[in-house]
Backbone as CSV, one residue per row, in Angstrom:
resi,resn,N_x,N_y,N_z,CA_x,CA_y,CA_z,C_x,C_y,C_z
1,UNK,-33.863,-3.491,18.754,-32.622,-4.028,19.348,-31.659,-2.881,19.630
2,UNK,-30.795,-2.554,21.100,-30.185,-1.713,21.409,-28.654,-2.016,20.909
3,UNK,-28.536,-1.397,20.289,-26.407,-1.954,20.155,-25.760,-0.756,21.187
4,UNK,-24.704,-1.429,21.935,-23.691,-0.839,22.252,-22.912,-0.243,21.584
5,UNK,-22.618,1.168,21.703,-21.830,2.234,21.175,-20.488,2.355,21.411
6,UNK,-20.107,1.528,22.347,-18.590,2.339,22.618,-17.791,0.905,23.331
7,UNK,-18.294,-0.055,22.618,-17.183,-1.613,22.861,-17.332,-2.454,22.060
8,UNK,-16.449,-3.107,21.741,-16.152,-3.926,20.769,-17.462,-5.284,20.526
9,UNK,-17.779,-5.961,21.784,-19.347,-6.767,21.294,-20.204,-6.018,21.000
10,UNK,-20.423,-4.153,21.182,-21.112,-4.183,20.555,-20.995,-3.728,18.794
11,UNK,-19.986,-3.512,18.586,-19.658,-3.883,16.866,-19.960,-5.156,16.621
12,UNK,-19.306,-5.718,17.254,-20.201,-7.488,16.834,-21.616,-7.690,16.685
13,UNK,-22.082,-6.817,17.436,-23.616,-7.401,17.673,-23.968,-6.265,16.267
14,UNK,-23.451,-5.417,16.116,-23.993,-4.429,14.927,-23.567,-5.060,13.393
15,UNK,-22.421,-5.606,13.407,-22.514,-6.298,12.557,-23.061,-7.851,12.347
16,UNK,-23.654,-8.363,13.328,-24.376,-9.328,13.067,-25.755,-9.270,12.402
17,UNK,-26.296,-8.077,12.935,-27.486,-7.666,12.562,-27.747,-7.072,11.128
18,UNK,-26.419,-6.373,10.582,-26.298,-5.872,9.552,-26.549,-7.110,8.704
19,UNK,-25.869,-8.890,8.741,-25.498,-9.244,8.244,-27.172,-10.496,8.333
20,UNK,-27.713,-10.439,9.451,-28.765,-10.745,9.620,-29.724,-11.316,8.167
21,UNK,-29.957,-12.297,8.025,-30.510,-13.076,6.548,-32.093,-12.612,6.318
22,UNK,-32.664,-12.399,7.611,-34.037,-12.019,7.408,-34.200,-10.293,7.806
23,UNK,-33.606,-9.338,8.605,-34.058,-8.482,9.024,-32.937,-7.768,8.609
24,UNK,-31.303,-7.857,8.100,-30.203,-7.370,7.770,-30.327,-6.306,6.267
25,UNK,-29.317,-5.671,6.441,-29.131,-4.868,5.433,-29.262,-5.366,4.139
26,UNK,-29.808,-4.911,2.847,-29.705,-5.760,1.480,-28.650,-5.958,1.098
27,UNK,-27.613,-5.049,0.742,-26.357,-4.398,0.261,-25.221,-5.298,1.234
28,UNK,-25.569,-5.404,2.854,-24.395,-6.167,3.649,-24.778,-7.411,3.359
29,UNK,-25.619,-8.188,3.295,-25.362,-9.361,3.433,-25.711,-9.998,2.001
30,UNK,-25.264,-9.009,0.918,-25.026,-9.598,-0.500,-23.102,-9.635,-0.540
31,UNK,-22.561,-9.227,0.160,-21.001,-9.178,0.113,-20.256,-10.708,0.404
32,UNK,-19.342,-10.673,-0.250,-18.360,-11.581,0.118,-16.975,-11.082,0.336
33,UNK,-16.121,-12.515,0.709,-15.031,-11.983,0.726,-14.364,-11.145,-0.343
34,UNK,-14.507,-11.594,-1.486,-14.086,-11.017,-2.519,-14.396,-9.346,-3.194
35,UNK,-15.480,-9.202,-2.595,-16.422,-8.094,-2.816,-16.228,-7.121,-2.314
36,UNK,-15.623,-7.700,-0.726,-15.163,-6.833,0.436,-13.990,-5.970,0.492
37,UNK,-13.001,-6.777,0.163,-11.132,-7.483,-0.631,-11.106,-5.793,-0.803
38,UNK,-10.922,-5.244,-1.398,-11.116,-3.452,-2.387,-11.320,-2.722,-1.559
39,UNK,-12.221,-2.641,-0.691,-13.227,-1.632,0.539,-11.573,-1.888,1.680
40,UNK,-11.256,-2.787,1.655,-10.790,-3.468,3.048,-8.693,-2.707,2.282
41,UNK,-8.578,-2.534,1.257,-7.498,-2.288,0.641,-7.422,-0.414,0.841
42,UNK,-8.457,-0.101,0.337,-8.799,1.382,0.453,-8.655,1.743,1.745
43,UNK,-9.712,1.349,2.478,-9.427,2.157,4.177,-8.090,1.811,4.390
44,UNK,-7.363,0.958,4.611,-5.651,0.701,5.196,-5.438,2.210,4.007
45,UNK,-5.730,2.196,2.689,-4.751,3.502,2.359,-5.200,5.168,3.141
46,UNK,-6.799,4.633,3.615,-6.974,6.187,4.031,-6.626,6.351,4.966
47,UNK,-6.407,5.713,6.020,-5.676,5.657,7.577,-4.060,6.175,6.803
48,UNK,-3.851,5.665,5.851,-2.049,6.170,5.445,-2.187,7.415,5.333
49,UNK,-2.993,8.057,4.654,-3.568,9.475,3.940,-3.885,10.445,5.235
50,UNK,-4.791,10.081,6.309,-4.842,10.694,7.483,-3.269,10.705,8.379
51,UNK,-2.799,10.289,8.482,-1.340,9.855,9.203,-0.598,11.229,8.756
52,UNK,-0.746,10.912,7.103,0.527,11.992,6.257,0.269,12.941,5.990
53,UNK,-0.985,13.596,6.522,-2.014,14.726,6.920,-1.577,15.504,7.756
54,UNK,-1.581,14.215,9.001,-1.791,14.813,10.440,-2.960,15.150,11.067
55,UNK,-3.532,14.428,10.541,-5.217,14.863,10.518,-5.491,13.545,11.518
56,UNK,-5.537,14.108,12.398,-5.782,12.802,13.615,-7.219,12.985,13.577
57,UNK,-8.408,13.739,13.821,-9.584,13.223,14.149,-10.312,12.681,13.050
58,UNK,-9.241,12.693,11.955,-9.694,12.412,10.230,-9.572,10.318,10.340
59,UNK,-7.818,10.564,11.371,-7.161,9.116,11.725,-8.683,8.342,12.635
60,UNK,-8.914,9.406,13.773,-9.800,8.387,14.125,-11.096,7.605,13.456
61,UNK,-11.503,8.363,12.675,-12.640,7.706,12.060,-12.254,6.633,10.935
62,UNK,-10.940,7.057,10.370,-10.453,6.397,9.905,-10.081,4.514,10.283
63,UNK,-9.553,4.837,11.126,-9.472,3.901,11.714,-10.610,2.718,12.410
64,UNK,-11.228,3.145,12.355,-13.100,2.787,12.912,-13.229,2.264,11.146
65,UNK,-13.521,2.770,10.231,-13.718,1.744,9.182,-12.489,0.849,9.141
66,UNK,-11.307,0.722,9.222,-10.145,-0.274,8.886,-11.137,-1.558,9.963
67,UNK,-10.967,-1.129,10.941,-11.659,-2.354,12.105,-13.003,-2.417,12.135
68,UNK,-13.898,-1.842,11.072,-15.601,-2.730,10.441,-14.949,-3.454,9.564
69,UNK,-13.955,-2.993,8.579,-13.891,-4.422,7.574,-12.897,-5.468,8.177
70,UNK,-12.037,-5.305,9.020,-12.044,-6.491,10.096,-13.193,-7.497,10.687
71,UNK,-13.900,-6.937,11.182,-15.258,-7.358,12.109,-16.635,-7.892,10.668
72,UNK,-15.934,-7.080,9.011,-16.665,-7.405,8.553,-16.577,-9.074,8.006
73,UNK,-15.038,-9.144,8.067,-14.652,-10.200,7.092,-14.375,-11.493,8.058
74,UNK,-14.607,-11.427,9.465,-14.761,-11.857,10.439,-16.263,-12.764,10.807
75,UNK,-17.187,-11.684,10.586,-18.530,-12.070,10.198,-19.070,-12.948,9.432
76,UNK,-18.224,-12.731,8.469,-18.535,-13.429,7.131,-17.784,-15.350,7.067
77,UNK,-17.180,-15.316,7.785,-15.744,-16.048,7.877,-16.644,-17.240,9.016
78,UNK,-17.152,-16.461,10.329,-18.053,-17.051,11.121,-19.379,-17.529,10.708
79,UNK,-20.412,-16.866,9.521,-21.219,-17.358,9.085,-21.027,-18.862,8.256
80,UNK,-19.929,-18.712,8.011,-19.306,-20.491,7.031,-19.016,-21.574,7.713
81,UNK,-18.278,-20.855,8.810,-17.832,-21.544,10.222,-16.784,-21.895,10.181
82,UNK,-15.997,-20.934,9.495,-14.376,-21.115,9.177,-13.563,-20.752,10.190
83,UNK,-13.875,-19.552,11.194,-13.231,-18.858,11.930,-14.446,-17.528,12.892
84,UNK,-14.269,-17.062,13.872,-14.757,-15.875,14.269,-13.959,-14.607,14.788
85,UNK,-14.623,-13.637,15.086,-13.558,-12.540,15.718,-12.590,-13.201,16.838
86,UNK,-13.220,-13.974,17.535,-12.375,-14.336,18.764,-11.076,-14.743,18.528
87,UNK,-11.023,-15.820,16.991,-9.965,-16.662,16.495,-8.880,-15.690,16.070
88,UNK,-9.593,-14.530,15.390,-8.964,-13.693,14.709,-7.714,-13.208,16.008
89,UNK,-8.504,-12.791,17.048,-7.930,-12.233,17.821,-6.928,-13.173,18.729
90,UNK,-6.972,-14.447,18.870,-6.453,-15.257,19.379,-5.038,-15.670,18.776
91,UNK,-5.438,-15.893,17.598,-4.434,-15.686,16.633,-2.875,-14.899,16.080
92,UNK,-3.840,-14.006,16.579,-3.047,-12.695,16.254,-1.945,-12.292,17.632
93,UNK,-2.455,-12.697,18.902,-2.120,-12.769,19.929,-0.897,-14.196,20.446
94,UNK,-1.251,-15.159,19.874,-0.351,-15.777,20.210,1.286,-15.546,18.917
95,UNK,0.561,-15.019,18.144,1.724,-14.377,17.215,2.364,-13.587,17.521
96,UNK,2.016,-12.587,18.287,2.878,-11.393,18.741,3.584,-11.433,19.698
97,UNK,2.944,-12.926,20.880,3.988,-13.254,21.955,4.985,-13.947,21.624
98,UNK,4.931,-15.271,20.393,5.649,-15.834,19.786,6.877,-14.677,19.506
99,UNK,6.956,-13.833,18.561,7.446,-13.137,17.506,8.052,-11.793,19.302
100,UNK,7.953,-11.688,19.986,8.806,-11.014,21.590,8.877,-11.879,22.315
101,UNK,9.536,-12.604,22.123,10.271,-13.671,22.972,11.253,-12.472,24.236
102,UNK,11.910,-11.760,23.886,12.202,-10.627,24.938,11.508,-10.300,25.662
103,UNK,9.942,-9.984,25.370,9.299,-9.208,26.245,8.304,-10.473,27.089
104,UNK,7.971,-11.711,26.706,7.202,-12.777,27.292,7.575,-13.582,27.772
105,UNK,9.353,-13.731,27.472,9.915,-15.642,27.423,11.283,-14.760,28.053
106,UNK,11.979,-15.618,28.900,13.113,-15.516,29.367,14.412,-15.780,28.245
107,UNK,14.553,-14.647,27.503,15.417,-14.335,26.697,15.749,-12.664,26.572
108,UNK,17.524,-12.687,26.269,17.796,-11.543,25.912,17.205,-10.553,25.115
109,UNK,17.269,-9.367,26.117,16.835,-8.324,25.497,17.761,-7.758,24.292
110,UNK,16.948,-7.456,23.129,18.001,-6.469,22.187,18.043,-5.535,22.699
111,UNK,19.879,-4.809,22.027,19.577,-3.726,22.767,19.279,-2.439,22.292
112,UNK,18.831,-2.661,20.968,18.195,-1.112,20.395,16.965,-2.024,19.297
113,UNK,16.885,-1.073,18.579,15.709,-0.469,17.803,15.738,-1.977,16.551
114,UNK,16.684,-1.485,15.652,17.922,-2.043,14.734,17.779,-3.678,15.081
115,UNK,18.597,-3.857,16.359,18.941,-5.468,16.761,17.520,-6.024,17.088
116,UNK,16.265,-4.924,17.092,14.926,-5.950,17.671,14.693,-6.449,16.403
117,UNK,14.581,-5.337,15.190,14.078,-5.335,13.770,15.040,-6.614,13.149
118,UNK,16.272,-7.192,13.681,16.797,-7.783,13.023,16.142,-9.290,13.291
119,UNK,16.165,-9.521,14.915,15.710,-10.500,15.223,13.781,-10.821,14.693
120,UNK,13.410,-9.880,14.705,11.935,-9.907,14.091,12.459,-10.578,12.643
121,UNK,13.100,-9.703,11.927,13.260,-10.852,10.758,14.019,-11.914,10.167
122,UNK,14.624,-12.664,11.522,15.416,-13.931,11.777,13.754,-14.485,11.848
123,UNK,13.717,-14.316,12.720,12.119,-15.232,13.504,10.858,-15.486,11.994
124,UNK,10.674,-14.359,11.463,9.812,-14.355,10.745,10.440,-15.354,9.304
125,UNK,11.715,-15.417,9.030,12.266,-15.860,8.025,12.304,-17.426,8.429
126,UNK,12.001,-17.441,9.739,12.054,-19.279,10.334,10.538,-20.071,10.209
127,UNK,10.248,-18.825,10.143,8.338,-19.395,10.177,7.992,-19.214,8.769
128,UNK,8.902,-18.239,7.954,8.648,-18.947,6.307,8.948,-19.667,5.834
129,UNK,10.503,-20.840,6.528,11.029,-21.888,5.943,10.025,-23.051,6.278
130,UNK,9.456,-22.640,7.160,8.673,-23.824,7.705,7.499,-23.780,7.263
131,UNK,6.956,-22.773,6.579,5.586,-22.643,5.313,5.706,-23.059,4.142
132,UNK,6.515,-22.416,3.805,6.533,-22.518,1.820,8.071,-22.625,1.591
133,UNK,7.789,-23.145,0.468,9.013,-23.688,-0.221,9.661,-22.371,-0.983
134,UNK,9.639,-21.257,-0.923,10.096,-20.184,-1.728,10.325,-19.005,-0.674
135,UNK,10.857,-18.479,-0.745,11.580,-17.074,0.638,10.186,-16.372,-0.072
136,UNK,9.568,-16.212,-1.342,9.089,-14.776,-1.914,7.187,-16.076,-2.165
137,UNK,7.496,-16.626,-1.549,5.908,-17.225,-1.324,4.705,-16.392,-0.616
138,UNK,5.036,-15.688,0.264,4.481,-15.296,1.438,4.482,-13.563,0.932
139,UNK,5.117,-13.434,-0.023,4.821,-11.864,-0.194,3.329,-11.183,-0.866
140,UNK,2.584,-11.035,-0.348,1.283,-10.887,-0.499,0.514,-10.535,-2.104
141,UNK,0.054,-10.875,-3.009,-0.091,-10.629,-4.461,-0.645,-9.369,-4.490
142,UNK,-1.512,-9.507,-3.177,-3.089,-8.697,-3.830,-2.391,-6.817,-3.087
143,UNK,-0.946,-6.663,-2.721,-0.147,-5.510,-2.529,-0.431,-4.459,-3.829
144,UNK,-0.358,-3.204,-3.747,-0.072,-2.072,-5.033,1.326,-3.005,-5.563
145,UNK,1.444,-3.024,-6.993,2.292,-3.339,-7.682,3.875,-3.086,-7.066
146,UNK,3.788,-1.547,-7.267,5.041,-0.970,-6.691,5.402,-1.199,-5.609
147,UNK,4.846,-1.087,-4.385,4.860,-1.505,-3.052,5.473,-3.230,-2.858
148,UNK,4.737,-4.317,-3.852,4.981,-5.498,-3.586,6.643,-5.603,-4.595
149,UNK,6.406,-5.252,-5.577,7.751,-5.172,-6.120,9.503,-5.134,-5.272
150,UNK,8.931,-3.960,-4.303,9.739,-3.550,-3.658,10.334,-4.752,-2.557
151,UNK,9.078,-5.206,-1.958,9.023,-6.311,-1.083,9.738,-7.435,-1.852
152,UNK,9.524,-7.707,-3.112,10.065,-8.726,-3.657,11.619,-8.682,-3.489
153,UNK,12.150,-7.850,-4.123,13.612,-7.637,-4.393,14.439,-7.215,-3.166
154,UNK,13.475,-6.673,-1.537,14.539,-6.751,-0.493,14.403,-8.287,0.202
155,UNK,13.567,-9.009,-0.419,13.411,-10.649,0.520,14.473,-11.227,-0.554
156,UNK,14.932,-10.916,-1.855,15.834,-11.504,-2.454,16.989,-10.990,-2.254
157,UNK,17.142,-9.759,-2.229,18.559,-9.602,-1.601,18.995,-9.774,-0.105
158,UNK,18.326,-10.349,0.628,18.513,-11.326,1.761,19.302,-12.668,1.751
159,UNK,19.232,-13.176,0.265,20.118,-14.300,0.212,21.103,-13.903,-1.122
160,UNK,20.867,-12.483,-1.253,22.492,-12.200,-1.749,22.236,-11.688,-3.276
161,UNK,20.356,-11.889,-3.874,20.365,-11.328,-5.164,19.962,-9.927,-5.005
162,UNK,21.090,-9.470,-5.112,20.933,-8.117,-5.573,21.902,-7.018,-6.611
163,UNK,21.944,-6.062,-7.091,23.297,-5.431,-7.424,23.877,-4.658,-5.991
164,UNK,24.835,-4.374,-6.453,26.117,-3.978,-5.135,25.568,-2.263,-4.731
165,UNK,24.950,-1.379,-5.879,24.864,0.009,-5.795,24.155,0.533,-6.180
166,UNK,23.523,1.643,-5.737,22.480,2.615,-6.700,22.808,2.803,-8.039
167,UNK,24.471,3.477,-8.231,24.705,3.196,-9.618,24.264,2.279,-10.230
168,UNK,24.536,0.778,-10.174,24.317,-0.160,-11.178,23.088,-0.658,-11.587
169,UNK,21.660,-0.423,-10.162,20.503,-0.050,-10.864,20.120,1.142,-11.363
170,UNK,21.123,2.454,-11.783,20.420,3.454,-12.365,20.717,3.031,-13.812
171,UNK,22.033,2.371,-14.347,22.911,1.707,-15.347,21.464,0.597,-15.812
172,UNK,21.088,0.039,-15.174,19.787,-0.966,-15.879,18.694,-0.507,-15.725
173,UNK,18.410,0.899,-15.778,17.409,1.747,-15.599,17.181,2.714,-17.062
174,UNK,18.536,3.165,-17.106,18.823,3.504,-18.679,18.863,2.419,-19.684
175,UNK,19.349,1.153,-19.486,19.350,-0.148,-20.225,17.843,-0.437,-20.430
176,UNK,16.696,-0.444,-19.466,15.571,-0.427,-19.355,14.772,0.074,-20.257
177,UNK,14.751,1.964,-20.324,14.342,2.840,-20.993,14.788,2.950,-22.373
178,UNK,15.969,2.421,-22.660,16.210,2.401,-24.186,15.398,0.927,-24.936
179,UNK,15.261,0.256,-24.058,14.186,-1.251,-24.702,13.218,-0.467,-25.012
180,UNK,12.434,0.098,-24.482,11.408,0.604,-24.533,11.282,1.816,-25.529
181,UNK,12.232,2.516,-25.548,11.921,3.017,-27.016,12.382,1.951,-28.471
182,UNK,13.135,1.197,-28.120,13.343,-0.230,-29.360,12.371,-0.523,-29.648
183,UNK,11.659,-1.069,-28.630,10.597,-2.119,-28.794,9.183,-0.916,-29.545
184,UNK,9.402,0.420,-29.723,8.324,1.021,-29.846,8.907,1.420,-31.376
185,UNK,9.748,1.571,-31.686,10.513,2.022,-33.243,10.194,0.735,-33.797
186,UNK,10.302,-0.618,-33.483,10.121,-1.669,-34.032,8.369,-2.297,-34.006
187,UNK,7.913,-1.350,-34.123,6.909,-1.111,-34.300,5.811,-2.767,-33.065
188,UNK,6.738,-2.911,-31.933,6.120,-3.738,-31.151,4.641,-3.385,-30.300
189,UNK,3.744,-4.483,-30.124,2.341,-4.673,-29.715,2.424,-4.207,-28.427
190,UNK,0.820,-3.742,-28.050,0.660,-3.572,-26.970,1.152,-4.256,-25.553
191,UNK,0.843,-5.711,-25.605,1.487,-6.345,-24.928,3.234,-6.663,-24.758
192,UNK,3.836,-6.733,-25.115,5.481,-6.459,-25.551,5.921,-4.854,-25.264
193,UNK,5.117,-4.298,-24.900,5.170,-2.358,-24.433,4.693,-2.323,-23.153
194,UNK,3.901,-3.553,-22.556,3.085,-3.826,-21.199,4.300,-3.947,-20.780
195,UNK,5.272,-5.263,-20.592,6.417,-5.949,-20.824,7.541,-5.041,-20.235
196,UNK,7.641,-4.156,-21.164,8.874,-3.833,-21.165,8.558,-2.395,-20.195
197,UNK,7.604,-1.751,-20.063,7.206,-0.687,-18.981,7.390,-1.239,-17.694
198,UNK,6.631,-2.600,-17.651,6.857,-3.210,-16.231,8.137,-3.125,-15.705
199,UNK,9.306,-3.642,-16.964,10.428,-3.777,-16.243,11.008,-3.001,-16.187
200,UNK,10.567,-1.895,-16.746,11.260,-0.101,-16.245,11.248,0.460,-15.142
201,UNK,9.368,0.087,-14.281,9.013,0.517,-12.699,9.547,-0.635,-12.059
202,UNK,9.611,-1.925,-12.425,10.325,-2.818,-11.218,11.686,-2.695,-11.096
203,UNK,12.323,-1.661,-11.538,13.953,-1.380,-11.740,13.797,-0.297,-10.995
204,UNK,12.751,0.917,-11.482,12.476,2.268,-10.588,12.483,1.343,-8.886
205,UNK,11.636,1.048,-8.613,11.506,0.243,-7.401,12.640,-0.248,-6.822
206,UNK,13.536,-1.191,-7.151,14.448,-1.298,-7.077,15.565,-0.587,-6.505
207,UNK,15.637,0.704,-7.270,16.707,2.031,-7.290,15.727,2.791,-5.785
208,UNK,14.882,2.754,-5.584,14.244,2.866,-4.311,14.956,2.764,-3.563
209,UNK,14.431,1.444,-3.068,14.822,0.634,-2.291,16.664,0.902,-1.807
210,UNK,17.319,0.925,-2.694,18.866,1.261,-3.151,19.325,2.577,-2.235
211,UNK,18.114,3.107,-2.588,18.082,4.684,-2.121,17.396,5.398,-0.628
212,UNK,17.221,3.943,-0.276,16.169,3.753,1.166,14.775,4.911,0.940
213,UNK,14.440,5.021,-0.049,13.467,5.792,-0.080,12.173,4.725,-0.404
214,UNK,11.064,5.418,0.204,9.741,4.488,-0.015,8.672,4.582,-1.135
215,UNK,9.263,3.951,-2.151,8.330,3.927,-3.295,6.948,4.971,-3.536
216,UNK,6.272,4.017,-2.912,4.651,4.437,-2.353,4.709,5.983,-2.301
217,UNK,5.242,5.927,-1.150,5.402,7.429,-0.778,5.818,8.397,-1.592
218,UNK,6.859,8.008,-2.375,7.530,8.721,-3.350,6.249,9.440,-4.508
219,UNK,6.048,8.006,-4.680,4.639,8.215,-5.981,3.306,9.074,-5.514
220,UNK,2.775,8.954,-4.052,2.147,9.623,-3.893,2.800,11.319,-3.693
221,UNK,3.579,11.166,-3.531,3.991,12.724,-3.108,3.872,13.002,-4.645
222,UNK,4.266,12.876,-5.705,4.717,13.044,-7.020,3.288,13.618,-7.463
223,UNK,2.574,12.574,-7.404,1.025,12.733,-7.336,0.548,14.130,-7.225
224,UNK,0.853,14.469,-5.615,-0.148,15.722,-4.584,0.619,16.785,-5.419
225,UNK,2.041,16.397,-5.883,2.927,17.759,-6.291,2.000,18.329,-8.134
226,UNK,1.470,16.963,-8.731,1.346,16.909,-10.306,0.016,17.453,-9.588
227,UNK,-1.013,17.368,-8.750,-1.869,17.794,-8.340,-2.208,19.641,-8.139
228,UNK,-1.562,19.774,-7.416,-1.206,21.198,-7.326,-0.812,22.009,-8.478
229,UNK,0.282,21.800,-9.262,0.604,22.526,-10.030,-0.553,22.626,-11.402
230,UNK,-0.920,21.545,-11.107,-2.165,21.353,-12.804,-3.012,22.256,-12.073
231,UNK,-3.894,22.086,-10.610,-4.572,23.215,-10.204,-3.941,24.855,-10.378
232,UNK,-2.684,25.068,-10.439,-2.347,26.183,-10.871,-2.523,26.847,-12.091
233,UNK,-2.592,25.773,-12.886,-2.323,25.805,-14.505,-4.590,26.294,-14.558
234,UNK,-4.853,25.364,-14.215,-6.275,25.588,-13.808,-6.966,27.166,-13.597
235,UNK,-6.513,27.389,-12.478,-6.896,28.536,-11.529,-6.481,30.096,-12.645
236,UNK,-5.242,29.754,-13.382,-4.662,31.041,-13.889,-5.332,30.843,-15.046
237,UNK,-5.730,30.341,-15.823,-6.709,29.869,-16.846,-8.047,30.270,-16.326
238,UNK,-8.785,29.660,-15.391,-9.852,30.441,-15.380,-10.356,31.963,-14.968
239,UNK,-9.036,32.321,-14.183,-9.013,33.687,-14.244,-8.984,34.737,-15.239
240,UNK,-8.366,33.966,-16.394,-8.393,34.824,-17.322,-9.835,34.525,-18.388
241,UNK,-10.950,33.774,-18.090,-11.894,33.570,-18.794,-11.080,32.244,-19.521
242,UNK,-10.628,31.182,-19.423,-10.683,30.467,-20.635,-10.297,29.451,-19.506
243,UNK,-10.328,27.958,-20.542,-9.808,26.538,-20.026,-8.817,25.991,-20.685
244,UNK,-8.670,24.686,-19.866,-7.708,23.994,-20.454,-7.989,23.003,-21.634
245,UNK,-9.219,23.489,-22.246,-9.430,22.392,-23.871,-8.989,23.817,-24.272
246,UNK,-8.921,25.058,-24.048,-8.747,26.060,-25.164,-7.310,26.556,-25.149
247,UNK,-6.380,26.455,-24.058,-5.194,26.794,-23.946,-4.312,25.572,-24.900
248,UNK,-2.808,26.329,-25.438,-2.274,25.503,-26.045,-1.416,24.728,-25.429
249,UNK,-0.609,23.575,-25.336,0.462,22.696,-24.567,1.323,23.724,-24.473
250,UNK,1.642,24.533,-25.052,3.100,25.639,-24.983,2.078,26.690,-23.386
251,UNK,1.069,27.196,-23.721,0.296,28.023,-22.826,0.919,27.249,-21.461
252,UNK,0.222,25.913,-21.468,-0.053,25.502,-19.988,1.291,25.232,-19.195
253,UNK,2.590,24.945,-20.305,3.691,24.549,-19.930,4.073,25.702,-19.113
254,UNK,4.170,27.095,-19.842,4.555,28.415,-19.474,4.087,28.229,-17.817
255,UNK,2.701,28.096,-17.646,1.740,28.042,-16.403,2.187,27.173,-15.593
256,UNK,3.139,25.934,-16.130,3.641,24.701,-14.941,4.725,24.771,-14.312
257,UNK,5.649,25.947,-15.219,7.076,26.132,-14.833,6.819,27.575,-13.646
258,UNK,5.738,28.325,-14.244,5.506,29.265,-12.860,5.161,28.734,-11.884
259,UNK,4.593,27.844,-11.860,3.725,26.917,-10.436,5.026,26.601,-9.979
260,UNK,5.853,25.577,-10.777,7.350,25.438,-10.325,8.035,26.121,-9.488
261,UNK,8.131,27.673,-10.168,8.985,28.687,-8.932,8.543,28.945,-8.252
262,UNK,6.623,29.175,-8.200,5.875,29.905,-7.007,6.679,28.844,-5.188
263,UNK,6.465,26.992,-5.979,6.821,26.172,-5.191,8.071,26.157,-4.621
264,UNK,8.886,26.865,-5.208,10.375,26.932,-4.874,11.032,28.430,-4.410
265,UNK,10.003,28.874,-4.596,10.032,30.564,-4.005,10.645,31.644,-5.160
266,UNK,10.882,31.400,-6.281,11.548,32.051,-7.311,10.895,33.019,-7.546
């Protein structure tokens, strides 16, 4: 069987075959949705990862897996007879004309950036009253913690719960962090330390948000930075013949605060 290389039926037809009950892959057509769910979470982060790169021919391939586990979960969706790619796409299409009423329907244009983003989330906030009974129904579970957190607390301060300032979530940020050493002097359980950590990063999040800065982003940068410098701590260690089970916490610290200035030009 010939598949087409360079159009979209023929991804269809490649993943049909993959998915194929008698002649299909073992591994593809043991998957489900659920199975998939993880694979389909990961690529959306590596397309983020190529983006914040700049690594465009990294983006394109990237992007080519985000849209197989589209086409995969599509497949799968059509084998039940719940839905197919077409629906997907149909779907998705009458949503986006819905949601530019400016650009499809004889209505005012906004006139910047700002006033489109506002009306996008007038519109979208009309099609949640008319779903679910909760403004924070629709905020997706299966999000990174931090990321959905964030989402939580700007759809609530939409109807007014919020504090007034960065100050007053840095003020329940310190209120936060002192529970948490309480709850650890009082010799409290694992779970009751789960507890009270949570509500330390959903406050961090918070003070984000406060701060128009993007969580996610924040944490990954924090990440690439704790990344680097431990490779420093690494590199000057094995240069000198030894590792990091044999160096002492005072050694490696010395080694993290130089990585520090190398980073800052000192």
């Amino acid at each position: 069987m010939t598949i087409p290389t360079k159009d979209l039926p023929g991804l269809l037809a490649l993943m049909a075959r993959l998915r194929d009950s008698e002649t299909g892959c073992p591994w593809d057509r043991e998957q489900t949705f659920a199975t998939i769910a993880p694979f389909t979470i990961e690529e959306a982060y590596e397309v983020a990862a190529a983006i914040e790169d700049g690594d465009f021919p990294h983006l394109k391939e990237e992007l080519g897996d985000l849209l197989f586990q589209v086409v995969f979960h599509a497949r799968m969706a059509e084998e039940r007879g719940l839905f197919g790619f077409q629906d997907v796409v149909a779907t998705l299409v009458a949503k986006m004309v819905a949601r530019h009423p400016h650009i499809f329907a004889e209505v005012e244009r906004p006139e910047n950036a700002a006033a489109q983003t506002e009306a996008w989330e007038a519109l979208k906030a009309r099609e949640r009253a008319a779903k679910h009974a909760s403004i924070l129904d629709d905020v997706p579970r299966a999000l990174p913690a931090l990321m959905r957190a964030e989402k939580l607390q700007k759809r609530a301060s939409k109807v007014g719960f919020d504090w007034d300032s960065a100050p007053r979530v840095v003020e329940k940020l310190t209120e936060e962090a002192t529970e948490i050493c309480d709850a650890q002097a009082e010799g409290a359980g694992p779970e009751k330390l789960e507890e009270e950590v949570g509500d330390l990063l959903f406050v961090v999040a918070n003070l984000a948000r406060h701060l128009k800065v993007d969580p996610e982003k924040a944490l990954r940068s924090a990440n690439a930075k704790f990344v680097r410098r431990f490779g420093h701590i690494e590199a000057s260690l094995k240069a000198a013949g030894r590792s990091c089970a044999e160096a002492s916490l005072e050694e490696m610290e010395v080694l993290w605060v130089e990585a520090k200035g190398m980073e800052k030009g000192e």
